[in-house]
KETOR-892344 format. One record per residue: residue in three letters; x, y, z of N, C-alpha, C in turn. Coordinates in steps of 0.02 Angstrom, whole numbers, padded with zeros to 5 digits, always signed. Each point is the difference from the previous one (the first is absolute). Layout:
<atoms>
alaXYZXYZXYZ ...
</atoms>
This chain:
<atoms>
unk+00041-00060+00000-00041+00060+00000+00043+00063+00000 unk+00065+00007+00037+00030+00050+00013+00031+00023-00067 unk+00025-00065-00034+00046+00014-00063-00066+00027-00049 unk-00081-00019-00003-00022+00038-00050-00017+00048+00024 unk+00014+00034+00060-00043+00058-00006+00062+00072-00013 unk+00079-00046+00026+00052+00042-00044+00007-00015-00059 unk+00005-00032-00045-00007+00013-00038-00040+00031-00035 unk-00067+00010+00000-00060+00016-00023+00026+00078+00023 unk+00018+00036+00063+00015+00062-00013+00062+00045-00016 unk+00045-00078-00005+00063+00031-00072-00025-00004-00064 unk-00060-00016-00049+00008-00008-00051-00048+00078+00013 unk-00063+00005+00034-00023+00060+00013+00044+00055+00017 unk+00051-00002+00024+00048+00063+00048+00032+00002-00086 unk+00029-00030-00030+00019+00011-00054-00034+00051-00075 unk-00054-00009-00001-00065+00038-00049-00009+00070+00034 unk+00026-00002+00084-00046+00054+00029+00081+00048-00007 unk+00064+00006-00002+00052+00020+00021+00017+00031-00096 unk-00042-00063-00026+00018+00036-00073-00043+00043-00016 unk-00084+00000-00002-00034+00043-00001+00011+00059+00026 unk+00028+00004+00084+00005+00067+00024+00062+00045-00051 unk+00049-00045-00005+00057+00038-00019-00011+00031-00061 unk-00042-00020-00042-00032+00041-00061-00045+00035-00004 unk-00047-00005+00049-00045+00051+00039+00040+00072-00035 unk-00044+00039-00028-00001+00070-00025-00007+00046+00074 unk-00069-00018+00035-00021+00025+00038+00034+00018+00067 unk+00030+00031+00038-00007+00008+00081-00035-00038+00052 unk-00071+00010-00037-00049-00037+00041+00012-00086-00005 unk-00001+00000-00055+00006-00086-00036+00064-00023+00022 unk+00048+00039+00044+00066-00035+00003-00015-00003+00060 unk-00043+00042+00042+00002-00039+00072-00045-00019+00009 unk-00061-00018-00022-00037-00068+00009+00036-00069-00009 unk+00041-00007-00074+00039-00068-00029+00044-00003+00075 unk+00054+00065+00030+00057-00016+00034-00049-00036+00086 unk-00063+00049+00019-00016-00056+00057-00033-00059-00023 unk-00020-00019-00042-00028-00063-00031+00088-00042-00009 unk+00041-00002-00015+00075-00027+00012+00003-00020+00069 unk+00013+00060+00033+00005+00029+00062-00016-00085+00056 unk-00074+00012-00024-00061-00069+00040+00049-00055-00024 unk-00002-00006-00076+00005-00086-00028+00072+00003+00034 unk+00054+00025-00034+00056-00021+00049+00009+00007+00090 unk-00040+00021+00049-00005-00011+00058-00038-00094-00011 unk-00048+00000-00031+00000-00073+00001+00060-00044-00020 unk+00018+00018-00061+00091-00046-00021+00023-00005+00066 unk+00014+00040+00028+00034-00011+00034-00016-00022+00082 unk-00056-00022+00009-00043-00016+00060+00033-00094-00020 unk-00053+00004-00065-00013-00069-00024+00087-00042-00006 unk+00042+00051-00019+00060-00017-00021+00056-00011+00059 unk-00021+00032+00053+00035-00042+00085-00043-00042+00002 unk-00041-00032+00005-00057-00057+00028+00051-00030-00055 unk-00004-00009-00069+00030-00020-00051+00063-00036+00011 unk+00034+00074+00027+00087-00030+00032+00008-00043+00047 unk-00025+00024+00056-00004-00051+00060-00001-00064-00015 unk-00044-00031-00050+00005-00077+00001+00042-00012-00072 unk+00025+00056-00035+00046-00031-00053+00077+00011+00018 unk+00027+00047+00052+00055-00001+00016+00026-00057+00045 unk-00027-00055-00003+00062-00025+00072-00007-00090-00080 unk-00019+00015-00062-00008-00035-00061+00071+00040-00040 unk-00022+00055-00015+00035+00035-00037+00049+00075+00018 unk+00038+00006+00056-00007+00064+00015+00031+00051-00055 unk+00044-00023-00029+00036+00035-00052-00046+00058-00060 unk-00039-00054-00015-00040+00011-00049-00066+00048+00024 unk-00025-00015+00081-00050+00052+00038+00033+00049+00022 unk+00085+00002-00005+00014+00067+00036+00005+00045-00056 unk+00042-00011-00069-00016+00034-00056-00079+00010+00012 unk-00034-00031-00042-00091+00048-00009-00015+00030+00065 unk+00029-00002+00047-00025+00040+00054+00026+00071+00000 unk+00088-00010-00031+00028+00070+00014-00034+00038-00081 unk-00019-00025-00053-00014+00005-00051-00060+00052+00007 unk-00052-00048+00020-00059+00014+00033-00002+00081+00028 unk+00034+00015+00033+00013+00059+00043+00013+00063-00039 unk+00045-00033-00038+00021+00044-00059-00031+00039-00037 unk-00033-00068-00025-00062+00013-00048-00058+00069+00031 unk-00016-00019+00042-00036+00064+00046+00026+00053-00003 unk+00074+00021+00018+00028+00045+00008-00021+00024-00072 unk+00055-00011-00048-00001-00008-00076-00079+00036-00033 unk-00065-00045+00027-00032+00013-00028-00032+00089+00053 unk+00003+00014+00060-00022+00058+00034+00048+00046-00041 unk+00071-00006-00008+00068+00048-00037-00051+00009-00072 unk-00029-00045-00047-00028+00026-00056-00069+00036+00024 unk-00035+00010+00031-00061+00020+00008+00023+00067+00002 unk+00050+00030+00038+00004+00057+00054+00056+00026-00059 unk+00034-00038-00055+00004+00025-00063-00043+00022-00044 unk-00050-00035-00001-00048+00016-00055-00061+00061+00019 unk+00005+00005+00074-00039+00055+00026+00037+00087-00030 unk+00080-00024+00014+00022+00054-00032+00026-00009-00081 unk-00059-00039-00022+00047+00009-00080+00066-00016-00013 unk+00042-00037+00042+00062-00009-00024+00000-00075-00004 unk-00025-00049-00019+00015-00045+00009+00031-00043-00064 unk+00071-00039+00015+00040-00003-00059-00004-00080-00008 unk+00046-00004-00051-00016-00058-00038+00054-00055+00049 unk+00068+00026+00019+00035-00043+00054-00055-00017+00057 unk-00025+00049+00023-00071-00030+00046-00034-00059+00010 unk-00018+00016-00069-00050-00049-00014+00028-00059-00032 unk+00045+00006-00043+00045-00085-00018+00015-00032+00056 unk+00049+00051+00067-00003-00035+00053-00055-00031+00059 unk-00047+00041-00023-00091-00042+00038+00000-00037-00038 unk+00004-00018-00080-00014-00081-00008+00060-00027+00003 unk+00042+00006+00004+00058-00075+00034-00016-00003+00071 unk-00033+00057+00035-00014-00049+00075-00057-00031-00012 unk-00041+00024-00040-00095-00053-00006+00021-00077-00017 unk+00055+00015-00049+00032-00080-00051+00030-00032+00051 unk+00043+00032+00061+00063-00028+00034-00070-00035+00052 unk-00046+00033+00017-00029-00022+00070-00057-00047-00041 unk-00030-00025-00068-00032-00023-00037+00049-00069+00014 unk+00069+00023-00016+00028-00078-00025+00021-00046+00077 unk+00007+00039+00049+00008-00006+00075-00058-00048+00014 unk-00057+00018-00030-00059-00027+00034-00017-00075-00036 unk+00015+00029-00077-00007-00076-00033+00035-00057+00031 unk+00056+00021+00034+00057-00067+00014-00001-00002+00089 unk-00065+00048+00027-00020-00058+00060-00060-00026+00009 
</atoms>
């Protein structure tokens, strides 16, 4: 149950992080950024319950997506609070998807 309901709001946190960031609007970028905001407080609820019983299996592999994980948050609040002021660049955002891909491929292999 735990693994679908993270997953189910990484594939959602994903649609909602791209929508905002193209968001024209002000308004439309902070509805998308607390709609993120929610789904990743779940990732990451669901994703310690997650760890707890996959680290003492795998720790190597749960401590990467965990520090990944974190990242990814950071990464994705650093583009919002870019895009609020119009600056948001393309190193940005290549580097938000190598952490979506890095913490995507983390998860496939536990």
């Amino acid at each position: 149950m735990w693994t679908i309901v993270h997953l189910s709001a990484a594939i959602v946190l994903i649609g909602t992080v791209v929508t905002g960031l193209t968001a024209t609007s002000q308004k439309r970028v902070k509805k998308w950024m607390i709609i993120s905001r929610l789904l990743y407080l779940i990732l990451l609820v669901t994703g310690g319950v997650i760890l707890y019983f996959i680290f003492p299996i795998t720790p190597i592999t749960a401590l990467i997506k965990f520090i990944s994980a974190i990242g990814l948050v950071i990464l994705i609040e650093i583009s919002f609070a870019k895009k609020q002021e119009q600056r948001i660049t393309i190193g940005l955002s290549a580097l938000l998807s190598l952490f979506f891909i890095l913490t995507i491929t983390c998860s496939y292999y536990l």
